[in-house]
Backbone as a ProteinNet text record, in pm:
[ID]
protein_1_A
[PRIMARY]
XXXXXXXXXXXXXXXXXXXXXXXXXXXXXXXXXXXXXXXXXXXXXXXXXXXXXXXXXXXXXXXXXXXXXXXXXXXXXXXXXXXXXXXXXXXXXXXXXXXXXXXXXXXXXXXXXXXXXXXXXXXXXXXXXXXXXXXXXXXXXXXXXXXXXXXXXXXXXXXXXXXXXXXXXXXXXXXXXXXXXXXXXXXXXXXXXXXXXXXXXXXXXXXXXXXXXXXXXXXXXXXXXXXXXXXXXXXXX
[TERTIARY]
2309	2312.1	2314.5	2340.9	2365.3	2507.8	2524.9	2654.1	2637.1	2692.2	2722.3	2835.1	2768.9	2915.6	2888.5	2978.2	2921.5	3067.5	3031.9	3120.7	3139.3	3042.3	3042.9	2941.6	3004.4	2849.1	2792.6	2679.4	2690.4	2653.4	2759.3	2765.5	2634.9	2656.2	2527.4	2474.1	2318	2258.5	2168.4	2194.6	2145.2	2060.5	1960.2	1844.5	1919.8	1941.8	1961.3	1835.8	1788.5	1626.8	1680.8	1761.9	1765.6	1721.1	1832.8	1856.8	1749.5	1668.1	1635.8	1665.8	1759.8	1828.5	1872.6	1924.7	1986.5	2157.3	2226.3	2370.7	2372.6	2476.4	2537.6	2661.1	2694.7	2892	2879.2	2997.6	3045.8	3097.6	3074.6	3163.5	3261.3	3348.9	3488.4	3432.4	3340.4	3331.8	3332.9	3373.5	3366.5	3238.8	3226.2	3112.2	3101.4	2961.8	2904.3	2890.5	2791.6	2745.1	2579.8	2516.1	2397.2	2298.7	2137.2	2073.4	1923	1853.9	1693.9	1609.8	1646.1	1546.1	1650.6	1617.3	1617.9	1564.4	1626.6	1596.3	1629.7	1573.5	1647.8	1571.6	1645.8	1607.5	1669.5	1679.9	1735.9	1646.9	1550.2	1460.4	1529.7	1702.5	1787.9	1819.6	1779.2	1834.3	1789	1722.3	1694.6	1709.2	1728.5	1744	1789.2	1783.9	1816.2	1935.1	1878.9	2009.9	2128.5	2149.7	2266.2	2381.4	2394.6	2483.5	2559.3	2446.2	2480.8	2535.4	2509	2598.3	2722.6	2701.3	2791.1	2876.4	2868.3	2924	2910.9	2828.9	2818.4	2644.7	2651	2490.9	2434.8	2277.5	2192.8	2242.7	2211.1	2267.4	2196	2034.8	1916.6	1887	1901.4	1793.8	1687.5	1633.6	1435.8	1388.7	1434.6	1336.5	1333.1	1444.6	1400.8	1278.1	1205.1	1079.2	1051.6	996.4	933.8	849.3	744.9	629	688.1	803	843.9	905.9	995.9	1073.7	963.9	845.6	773.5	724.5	719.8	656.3	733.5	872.6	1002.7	1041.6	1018	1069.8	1018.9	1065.4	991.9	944.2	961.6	934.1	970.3	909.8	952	969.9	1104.7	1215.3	1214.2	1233.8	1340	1420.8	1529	1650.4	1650.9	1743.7	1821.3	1982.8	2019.7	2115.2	2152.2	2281.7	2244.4	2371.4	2378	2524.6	2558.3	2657.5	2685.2	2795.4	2733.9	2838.4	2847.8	2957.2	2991.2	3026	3006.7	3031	3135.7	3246	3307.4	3250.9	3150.3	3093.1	2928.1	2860.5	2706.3	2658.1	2551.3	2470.3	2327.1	2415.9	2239.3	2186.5	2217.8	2099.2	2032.9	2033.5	1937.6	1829.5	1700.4	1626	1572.9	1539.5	1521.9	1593.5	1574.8	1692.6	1676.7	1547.4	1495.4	1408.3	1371.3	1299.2	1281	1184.1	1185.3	1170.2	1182.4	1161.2	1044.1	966.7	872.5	870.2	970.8	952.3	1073.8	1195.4	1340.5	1291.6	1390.6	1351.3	1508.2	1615.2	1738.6	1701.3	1680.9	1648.2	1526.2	1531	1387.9	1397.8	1449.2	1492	1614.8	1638	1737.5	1726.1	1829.4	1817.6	1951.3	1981.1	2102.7	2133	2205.8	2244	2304.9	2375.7	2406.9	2318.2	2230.4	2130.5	2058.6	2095.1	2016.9	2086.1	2009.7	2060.4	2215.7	2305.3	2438.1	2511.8	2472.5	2546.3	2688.5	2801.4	2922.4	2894.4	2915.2	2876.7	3029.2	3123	3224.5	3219.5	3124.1	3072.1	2984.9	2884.7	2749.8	2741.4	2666.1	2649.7	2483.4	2506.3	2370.6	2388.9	2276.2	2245.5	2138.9	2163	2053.6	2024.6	1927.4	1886.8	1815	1821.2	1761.9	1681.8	1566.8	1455.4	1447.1	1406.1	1407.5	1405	1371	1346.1	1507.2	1571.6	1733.1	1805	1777.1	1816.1	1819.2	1740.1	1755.1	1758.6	1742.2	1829.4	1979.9	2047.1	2210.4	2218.7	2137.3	2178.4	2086.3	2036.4	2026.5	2122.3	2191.1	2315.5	2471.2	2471.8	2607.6	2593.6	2454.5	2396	2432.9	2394.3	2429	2525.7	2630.2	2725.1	2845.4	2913.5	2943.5	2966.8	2890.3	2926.8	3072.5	3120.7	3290.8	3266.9	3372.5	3464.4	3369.6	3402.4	3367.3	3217.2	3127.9	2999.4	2946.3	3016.4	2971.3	3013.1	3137	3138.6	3074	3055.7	2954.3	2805.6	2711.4	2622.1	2675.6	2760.8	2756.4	2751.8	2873.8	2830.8	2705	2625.5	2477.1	2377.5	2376	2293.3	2298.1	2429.9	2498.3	2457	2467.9	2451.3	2273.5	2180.5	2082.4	2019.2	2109.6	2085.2	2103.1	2229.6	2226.8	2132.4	2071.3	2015.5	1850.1	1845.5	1720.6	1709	1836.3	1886.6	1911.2	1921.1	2020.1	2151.7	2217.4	2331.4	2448.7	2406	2483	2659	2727.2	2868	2925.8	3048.9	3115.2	3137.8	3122.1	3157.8	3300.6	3370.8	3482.1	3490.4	3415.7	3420	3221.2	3228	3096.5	3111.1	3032.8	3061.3	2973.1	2933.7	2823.2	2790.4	2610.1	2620.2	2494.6	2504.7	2409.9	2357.2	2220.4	2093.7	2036.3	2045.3	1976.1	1853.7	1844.8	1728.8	1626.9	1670.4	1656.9	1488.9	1357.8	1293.9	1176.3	1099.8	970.3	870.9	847.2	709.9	573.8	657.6	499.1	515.2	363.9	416.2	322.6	416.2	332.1	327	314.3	259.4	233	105	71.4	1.7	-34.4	-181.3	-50.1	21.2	120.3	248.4	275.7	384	567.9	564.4	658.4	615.4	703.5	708.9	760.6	689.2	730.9	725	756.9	773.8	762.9	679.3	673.1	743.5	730	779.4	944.9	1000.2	1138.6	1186.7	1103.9	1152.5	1210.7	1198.2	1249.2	1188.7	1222.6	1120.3	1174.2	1098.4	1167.2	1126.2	1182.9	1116	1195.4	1085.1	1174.2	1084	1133.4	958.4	948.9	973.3	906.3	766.5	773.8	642.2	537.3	545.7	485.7	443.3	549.6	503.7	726.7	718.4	856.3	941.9	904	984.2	1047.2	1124.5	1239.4	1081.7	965.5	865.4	787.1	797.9	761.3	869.1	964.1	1083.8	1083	1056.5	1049.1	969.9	828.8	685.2	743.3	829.6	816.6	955.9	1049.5	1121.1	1071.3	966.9	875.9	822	753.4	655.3	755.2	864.5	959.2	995	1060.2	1101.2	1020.3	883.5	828.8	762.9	746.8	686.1	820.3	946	1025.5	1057.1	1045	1028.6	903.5	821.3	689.9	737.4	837	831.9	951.2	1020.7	1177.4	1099.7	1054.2	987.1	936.7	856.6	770.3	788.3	962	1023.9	1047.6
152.9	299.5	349.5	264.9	322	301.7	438.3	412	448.1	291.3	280.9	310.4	379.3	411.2	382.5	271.3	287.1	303	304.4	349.7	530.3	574.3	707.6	773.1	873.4	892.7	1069.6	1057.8	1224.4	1320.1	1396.4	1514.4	1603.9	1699.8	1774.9	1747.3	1789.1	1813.9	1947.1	1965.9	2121.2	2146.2	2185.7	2209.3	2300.2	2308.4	2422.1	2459.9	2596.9	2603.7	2653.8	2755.1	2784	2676.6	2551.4	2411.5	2356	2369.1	2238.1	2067.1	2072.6	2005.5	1956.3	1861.9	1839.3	1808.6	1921.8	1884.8	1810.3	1694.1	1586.6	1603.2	1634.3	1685.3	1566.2	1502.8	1368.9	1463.1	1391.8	1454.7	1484.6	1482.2	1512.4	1671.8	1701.4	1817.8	1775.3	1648.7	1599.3	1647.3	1736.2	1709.9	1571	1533.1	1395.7	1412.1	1538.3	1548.6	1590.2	1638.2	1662	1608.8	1565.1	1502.2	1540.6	1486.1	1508.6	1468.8	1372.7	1322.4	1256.1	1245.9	1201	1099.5	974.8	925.4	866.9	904.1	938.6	802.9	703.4	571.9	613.2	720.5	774.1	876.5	871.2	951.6	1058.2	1045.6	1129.1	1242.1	1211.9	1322.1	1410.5	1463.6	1612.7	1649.9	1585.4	1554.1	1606.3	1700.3	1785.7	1745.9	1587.2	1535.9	1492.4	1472	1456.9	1539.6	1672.4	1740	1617.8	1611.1	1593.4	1385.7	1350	1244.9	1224.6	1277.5	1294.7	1448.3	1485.4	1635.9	1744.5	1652	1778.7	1789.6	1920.3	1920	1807.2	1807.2	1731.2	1736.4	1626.2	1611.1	1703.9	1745.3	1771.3	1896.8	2076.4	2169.8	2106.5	2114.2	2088.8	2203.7	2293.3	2445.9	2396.2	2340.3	2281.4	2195.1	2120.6	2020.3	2051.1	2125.5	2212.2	2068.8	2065.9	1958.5	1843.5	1753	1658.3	1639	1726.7	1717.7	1716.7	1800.6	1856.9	1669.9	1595.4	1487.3	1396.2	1433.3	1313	1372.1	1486.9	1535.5	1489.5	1431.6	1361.7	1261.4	1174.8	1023.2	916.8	885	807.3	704.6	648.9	533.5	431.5	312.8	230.2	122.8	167.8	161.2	32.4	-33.8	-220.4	-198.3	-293	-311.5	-467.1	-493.6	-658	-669.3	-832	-901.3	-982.4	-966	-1094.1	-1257.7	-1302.8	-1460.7	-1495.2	-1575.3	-1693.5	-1776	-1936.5	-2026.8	-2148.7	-2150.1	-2291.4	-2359.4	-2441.3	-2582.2	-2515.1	-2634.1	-2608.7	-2608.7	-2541.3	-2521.8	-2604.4	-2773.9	-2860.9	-2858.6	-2826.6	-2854.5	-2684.8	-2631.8	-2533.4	-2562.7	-2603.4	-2704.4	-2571.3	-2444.4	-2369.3	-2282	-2189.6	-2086.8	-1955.8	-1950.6	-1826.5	-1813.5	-1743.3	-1765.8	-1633.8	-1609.1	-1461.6	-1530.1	-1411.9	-1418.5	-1355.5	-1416.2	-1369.2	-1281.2	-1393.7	-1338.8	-1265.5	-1195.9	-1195.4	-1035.6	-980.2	-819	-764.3	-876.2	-815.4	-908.6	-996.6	-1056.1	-1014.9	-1031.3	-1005	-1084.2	-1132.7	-1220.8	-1282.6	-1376.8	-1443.2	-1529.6	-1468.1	-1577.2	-1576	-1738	-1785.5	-1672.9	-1603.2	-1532.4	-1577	-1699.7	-1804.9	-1894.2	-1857	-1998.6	-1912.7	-1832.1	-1730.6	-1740.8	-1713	-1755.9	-1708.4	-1726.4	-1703.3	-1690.5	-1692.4	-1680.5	-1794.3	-1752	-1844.2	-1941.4	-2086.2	-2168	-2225.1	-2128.5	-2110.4	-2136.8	-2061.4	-2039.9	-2054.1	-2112.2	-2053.8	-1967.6	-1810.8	-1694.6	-1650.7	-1598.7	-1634.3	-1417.9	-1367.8	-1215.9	-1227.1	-1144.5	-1125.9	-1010.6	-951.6	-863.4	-846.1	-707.1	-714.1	-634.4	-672.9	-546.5	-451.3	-335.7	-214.8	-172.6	-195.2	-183.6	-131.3	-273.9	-310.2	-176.8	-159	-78.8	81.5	118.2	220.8	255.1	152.7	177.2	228.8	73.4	130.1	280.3	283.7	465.6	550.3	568.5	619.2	630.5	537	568.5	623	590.7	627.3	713.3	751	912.9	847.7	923.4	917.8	893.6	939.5	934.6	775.1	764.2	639.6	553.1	435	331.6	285.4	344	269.3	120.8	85.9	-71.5	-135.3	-113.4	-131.3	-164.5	-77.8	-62.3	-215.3	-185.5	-290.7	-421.4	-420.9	-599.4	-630.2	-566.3	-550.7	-628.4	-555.8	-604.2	-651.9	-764.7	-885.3	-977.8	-966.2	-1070.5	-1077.3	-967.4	-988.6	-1054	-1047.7	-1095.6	-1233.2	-1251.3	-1387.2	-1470.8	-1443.5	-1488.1	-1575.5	-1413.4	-1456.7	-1545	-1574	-1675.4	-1798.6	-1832.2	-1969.8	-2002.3	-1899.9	-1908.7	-2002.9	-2040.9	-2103	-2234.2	-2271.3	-2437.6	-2536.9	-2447.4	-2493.6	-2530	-2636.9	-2659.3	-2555.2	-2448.6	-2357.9	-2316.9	-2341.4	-2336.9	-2198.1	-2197.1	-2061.7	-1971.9	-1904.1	-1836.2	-1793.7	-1826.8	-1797.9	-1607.5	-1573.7	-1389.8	-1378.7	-1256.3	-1189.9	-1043.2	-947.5	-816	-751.9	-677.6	-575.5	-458.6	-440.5	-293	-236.3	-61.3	7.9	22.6	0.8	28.8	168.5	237.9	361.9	371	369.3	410.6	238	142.4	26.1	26.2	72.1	75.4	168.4	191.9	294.1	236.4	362.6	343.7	347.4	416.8	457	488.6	463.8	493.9	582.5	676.3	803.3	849.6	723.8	762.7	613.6	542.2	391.2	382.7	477.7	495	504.9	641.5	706.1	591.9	523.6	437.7	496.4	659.1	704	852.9	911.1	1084.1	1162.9	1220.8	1257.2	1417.3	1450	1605.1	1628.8	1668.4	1639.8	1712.4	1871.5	1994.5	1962.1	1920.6	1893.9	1743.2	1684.8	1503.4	1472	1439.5	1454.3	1279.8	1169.6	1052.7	1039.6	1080.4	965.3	839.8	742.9	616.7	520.2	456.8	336.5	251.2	187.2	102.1	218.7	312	444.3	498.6	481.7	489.4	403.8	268.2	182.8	84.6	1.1	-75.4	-116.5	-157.4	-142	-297.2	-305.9	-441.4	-432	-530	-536.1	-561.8	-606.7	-573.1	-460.7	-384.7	-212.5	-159.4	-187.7	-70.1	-157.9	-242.6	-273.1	-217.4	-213.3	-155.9	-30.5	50.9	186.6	243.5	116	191.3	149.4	38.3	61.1	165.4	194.8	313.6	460.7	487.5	608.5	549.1	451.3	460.7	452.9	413.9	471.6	599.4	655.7	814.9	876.5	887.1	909.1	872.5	741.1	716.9	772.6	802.7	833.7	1024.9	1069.8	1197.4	1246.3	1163.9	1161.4	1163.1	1056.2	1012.1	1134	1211.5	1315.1	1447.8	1461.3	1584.7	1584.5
-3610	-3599.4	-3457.3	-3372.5	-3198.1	-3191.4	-3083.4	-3056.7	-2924.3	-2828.8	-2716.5	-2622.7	-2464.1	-2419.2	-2258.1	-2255.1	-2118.3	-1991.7	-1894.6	-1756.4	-1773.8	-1839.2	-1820.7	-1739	-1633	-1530.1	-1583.6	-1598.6	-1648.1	-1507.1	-1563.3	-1450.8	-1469.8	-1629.8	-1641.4	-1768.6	-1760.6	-1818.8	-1877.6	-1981	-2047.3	-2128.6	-2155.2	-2242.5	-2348.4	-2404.8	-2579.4	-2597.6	-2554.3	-2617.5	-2787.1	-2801.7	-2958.6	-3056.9	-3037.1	-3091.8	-3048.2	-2912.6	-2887.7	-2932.3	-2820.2	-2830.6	-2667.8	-2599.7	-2516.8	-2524.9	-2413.1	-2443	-2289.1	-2266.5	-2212.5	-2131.7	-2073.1	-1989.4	-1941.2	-1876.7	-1789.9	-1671.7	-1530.6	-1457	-1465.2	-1499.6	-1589.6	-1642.7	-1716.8	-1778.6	-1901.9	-1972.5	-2118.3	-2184.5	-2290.3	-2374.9	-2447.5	-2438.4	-2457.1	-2578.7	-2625	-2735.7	-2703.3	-2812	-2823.5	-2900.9	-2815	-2843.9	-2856.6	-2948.6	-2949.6	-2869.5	-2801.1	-2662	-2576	-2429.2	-2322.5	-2264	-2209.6	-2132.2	-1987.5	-1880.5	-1740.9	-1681.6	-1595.6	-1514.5	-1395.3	-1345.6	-1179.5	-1113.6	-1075.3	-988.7	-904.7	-888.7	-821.9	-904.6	-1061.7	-1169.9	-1119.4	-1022.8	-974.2	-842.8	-781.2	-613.4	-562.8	-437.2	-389.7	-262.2	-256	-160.8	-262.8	-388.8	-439.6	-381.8	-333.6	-342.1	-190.3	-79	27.3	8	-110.4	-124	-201.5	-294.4	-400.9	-394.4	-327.4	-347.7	-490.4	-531.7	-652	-725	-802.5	-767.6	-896.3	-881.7	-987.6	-1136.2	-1169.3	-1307.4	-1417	-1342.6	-1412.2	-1331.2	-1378.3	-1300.3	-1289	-1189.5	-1211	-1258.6	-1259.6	-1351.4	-1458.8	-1567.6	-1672.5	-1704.2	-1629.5	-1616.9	-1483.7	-1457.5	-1330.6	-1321.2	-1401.7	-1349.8	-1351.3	-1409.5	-1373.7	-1248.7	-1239.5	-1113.1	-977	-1022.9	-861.8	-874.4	-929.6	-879.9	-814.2	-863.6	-794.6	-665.6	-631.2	-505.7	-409.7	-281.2	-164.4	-177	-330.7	-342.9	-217.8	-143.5	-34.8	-99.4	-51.3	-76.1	89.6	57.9	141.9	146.9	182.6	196.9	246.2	215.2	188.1	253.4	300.9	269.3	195.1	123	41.5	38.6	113.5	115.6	-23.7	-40.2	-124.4	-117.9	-96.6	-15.2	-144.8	-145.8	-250.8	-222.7	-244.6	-199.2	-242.6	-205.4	-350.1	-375.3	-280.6	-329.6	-321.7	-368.1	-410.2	-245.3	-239.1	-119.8	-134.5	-117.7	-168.7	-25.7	97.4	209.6	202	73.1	49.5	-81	-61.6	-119.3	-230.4	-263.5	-310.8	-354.3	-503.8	-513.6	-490.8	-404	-360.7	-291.1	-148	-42.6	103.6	68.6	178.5	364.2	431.1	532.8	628.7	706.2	738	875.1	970.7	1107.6	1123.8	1048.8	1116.5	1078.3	1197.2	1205.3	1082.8	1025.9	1020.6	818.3	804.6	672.7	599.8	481.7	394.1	293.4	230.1	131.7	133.9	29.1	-4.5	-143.4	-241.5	-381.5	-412.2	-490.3	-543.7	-654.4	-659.2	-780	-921.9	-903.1	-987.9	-1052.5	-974.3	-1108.2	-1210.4	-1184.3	-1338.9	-1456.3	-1548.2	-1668	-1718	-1746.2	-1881.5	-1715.8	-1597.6	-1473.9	-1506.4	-1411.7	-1427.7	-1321.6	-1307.5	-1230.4	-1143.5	-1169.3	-1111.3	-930.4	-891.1	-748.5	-740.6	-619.8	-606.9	-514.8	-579.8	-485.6	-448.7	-326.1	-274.5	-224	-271.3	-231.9	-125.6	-13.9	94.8	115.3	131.8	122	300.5	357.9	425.8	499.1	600.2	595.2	556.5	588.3	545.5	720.1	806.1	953.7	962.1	944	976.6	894.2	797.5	729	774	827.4	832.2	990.9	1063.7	1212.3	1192	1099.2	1063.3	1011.9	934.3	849	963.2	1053.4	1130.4	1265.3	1291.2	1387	1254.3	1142.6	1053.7	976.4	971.3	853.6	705.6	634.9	478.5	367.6	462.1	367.8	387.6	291.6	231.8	392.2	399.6	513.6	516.3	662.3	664	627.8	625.1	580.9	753.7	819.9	959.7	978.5	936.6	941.5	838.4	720.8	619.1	662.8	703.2	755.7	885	986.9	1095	1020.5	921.4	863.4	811.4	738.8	622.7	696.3	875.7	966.7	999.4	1028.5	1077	983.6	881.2	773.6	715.9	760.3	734.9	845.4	951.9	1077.9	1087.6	992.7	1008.6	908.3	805.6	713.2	766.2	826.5	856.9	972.3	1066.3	1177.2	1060.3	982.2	914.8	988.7	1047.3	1065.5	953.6	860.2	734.3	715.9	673.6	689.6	583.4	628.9	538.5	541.6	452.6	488	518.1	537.9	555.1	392.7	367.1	183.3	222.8	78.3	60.6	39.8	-15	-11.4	48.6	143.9	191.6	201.9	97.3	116.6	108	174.2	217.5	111	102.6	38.5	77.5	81.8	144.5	-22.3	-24.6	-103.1	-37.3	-58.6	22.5	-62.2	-172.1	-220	-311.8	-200.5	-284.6	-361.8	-248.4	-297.2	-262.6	-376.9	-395.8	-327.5	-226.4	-136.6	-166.8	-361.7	-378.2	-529.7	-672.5	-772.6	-837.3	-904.8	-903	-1052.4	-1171.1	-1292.2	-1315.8	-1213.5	-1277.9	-1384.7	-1451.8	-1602.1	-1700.8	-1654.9	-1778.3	-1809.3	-1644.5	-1695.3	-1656.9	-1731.7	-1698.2	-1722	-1686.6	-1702.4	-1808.8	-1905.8	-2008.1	-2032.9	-2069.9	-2125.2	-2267.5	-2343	-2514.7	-2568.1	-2514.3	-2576.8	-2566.8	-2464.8	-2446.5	-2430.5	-2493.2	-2558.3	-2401.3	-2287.6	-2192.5	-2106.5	-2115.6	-2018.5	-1874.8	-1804.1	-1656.8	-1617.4	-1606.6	-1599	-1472.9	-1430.8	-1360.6	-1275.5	-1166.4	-1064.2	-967.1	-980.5	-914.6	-993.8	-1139.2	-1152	-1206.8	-1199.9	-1199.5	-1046.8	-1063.5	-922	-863.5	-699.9	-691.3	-726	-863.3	-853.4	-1028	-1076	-1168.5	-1334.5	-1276.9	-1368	-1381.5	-1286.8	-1284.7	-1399	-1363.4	-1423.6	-1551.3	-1610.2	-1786.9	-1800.8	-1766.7	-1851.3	-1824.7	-1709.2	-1743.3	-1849.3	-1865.4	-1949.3	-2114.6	-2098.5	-2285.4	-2270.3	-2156	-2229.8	-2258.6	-2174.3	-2222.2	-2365.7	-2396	-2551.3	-2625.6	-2632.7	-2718.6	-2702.8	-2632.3	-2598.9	-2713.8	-2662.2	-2770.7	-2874.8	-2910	-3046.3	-3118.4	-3083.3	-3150.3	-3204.8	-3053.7	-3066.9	-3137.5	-3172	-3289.5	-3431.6	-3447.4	-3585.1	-3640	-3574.3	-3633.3	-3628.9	-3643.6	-3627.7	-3755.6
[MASK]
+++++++++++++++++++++++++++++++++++++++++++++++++++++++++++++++++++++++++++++++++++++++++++++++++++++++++++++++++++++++++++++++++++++++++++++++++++++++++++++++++++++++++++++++++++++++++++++++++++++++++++++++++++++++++++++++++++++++++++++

């Protein structure tokens, strides 16, 4: 009884108070359709810098969830940038498939992206991730908006550079391509009891490791606790 759709980005979002109800547009202007509850995993759904990245405004008024929104506003974030190498042959003088960095002002991590599970073993690809320091020096000399071609291979050499600098016998990758994380991660989480942000009267969840803790196990516990806040609040209509 679900019907899935995905590569669609939504432009707006609309409260129906008559209906109560939520209606859906795609950037395009497509009606989506209308729904009994909400569930939002983008802390940007109200953001006042969307316009100044995307050129167009929030997907979400915040007058609609006045008290939700006042808690996402000024969420301090930081910003990543993360290469991705691929390698033809296996990378065995790398004895681990995942391993941070302690002393480098330009690295913060590094894991094989291929050894995870249903992964294609076609290549082995290795993601680096790096400081948050590094990070926002670059977006502080190039500002906000989308990093040239220039800027990004500039950092994929640098990151790359500082990978093999381990004294690892690390080879050259057949593809290395750069990406700005601007909002990679939450400084801070601001519903750790609740889990996520809910609205009852307007079936409404925000969820993600913004309000739990900033890692890929924050954002599960906070997207159980939104589906069931709404499942509990569907059922008993």
């Amino acid at each position: 009884g679900v019907e899935s759709k995905f590569g669609v980005s939504i432009g707006r979002i609309e409260w129906l108070h008559d209906e109560k109800l939520w209606s859906l547009s795609g950037v395009d202007g497509q009606n989506l359709g209308q729904f009994k509850g909400l569930v939002a995993s983008d802390k940007n759904i109200v953001s006042p810098r969307v316009p100044e990245v995307t050129g167009r405004l929030p997907p979400l008024d915040g007058n609609l969830v006045i008290e939700l929104s006042g808690k996402l506003l000024n969420l301090p974030v930081e910003p990543r940038f993360v290469v991705m190498l691929a390698f033809a042959e296996p990378q065995s003088a790398i004895p681990v498939k995942a391993f941070s960095f302690e002393n480098s002002k330009v690295l913060s991590r590094a894991y094989c992206d291929s050894s995870k599970p249903s992964r294609s073993t076609a290549s082995e690809r290795w993601v680096l991730h790096s400081t948050a320091e590094y990070a926002e020096d670059i977006i502080a000399q190039t500002g906000l908006k989308k990093p040239s071609d220039i800027t990004l291979n500039k950092v994929a050499e640098q990151l790359f550079h500082e990978f093999q600098s381990t004294g690892l016998n690390i080879s050259q990758p057949f593809f290395k391509k750069a990406h700005r994380w601007g909002s990679a991660f939450p400084a801070a989480s601001i519903a750790p009891e609740e889990k996520c942000l809910w609205d009852r009267n307007k079936r409404i969840a925000i969820c993600g490791d913004f309000c739990v803790s900033p890692n890929v196990e924050g954002a599960i516990d906070s997207g159980l606790a939104a589906a069931l806040r709404l499942k509990d609040s569907v059922s008993s209509l």
